[in-house]
SEDREN-657862 format. One record per residue (C-alpha): residue in one letter; x negated, z, y. Coordinates in steps of 0.05 Angstrom, whole numbers, plus 5000, padded with zeros to 4 digits. Layout:
SEDREN-657862
[node "A", [X, Z, Y]] ...
END
This chain:
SEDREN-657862
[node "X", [6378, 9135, 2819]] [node "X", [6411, 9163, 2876]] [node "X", [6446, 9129, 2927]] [node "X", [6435, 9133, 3012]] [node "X", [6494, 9104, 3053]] [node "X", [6465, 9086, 3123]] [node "X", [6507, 9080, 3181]] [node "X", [6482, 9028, 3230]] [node "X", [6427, 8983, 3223]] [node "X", [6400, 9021, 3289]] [node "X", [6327, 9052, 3299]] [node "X", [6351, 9116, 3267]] [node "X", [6389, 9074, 3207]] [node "X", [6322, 9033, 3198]] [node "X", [6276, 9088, 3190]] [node "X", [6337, 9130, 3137]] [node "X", [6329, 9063, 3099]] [node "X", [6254, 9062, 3085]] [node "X", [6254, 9134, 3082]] [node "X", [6319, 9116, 3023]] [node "X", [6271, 9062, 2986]] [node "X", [6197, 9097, 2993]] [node "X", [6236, 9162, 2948]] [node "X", [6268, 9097, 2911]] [node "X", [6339, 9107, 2931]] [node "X", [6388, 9054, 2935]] [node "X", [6413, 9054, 3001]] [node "X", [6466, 9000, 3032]] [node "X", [6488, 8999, 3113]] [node "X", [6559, 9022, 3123]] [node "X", [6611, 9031, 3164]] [node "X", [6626, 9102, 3181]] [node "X", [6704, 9112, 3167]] [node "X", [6673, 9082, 3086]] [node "X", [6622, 9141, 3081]] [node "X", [6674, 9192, 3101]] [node "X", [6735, 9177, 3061]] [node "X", [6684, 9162, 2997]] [node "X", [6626, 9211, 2992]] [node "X", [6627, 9279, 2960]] [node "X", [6571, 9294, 3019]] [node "X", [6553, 9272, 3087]] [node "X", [6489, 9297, 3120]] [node "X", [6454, 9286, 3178]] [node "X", [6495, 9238, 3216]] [node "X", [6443, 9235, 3275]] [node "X", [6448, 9191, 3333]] [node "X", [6417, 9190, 3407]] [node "X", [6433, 9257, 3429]] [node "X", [6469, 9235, 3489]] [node "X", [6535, 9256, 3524]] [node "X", [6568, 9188, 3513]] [node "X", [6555, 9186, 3445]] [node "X", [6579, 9265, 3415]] [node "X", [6606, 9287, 3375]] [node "X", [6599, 9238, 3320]] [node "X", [6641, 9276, 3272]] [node "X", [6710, 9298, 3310]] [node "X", [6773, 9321, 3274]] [node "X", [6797, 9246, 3267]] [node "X", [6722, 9243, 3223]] [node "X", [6730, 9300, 3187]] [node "X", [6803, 9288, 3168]] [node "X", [6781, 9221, 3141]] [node "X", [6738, 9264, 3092]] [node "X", [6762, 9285, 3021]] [node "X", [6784, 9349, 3013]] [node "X", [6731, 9368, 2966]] [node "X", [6678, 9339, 3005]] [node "X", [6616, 9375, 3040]] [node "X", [6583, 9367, 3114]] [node "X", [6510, 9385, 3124]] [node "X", [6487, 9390, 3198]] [node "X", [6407, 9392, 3194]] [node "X", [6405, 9336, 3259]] [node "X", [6425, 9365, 3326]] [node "X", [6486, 9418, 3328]] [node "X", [6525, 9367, 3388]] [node "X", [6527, 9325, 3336]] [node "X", [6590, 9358, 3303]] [node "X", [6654, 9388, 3348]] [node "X", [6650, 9456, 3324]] [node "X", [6724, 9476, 3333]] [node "X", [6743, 9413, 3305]] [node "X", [6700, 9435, 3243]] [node "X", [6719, 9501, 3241]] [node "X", [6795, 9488, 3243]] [node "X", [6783, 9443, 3181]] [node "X", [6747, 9487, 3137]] [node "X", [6804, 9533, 3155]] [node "X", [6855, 9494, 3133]] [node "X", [6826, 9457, 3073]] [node "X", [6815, 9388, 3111]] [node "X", [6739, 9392, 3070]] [node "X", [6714, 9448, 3025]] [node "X", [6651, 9470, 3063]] [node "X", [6595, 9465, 3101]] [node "X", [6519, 9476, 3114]] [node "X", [6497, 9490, 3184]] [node "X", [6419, 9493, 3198]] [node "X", [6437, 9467, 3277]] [node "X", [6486, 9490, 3320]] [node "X", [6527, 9473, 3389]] [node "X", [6500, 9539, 3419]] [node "X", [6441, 9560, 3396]] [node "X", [6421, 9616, 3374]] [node "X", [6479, 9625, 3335]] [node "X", [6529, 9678, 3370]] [node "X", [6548, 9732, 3323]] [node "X", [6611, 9725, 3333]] [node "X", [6619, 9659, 3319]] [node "X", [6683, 9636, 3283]] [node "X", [6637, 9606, 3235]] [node "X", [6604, 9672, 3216]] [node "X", [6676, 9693, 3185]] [node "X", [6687, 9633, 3135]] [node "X", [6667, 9640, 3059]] [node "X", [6659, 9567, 3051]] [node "X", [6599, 9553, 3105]] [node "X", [6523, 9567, 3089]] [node "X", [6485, 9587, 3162]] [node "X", [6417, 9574, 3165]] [node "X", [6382, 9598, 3244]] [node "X", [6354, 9527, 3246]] [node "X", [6292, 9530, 3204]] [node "X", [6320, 9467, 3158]] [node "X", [6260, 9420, 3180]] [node "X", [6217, 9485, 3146]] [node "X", [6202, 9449, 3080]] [node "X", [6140, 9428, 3048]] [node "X", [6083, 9414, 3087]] [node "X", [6126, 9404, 3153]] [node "X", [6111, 9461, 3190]] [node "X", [6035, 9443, 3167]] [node "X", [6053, 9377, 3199]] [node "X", [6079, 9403, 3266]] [node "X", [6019, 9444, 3282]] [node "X", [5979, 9389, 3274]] [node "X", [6026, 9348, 3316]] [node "X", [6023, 9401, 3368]] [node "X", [5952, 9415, 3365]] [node "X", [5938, 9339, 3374]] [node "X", [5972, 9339, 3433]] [node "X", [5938, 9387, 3458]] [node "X", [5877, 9360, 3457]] [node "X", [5905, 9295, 3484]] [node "X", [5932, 9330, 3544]] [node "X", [5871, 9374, 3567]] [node "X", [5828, 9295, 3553]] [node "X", [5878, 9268, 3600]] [node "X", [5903, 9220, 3541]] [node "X", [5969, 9197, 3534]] [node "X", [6019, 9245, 3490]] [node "X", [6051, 9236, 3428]] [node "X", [6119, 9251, 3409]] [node "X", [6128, 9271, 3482]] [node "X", [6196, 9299, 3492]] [node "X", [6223, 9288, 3566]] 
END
């Protein structure tokens, strides 16, 4: 069985838990510095996308990591300092990365992260899998509906 380290027993941390224990997962809540200096992988550290609260993962974060260890950023790009990352999968601080979000986006093509061998770029189509896109039309198309009826919105992003 695999295992899910959550950070925070928060909103977001409660939902990766069921989400961990529906797929049958073990999952535990953690503190952060445990999850970096342990894990082989981190992904997704999402939080409230807010200006007091980014980056999560800093240099002091990612130098906590091991040096064979992995980041994968499928959450919000703010979420990571991205010369912070870059410099460290420069200079060996972890061995890669995957990127589906970034800072910036799109992408700019001359990106420092463009030039490293050890990072996998994706143009933010992560959430693509399955029947999600399925799932988002419906979402939107529901809305719709709800907003020419003059009912209330779901998912409403303000």
């Amino acid at each position: 069985m695999a295992g899910v380290a959550v950070i925070g027993a928060g909103a977001a941390g409660l939902m990766a838990a069921i989400t961990a224990a529906r797929a049958g997962a073990l999952y535990h809540v953690v503190q952060m510095a445990s999850v970096l200096t342990e894990s082989v992988t981190v992904r997704d550290v999402c939080r409230a996308v807010s200006e007091q609260l980014l980056p999560a993962f800093g240099a002091r974060e990612l130098a906590l990591m091991k040096p064979t260890a992995s980041i994968i950023n499928t959450c919000r790009g703010p979420v990571i300092d991205e010369e912070a990352l870059i410099a460290a999968l420069h200079d060996g601080t972890i061995a890669s990365a995957g990127l589906d979000v970034f800072t910036l986006e799109p992408l700019q093509f001359d990106s420092p992260l463009t030039q490293l061998d050890n990072v996998i770029l994706t143009p933010h189509i992560g959430g693509g899998t399955g029947g999600a896109r399925e799932k988002q039309m419906r979402d939107v198309l529901d809305n719709v509906v709800r907003f020419a009826r003059g009912g209330p919105l779901q998912h409403r992003i303000v």
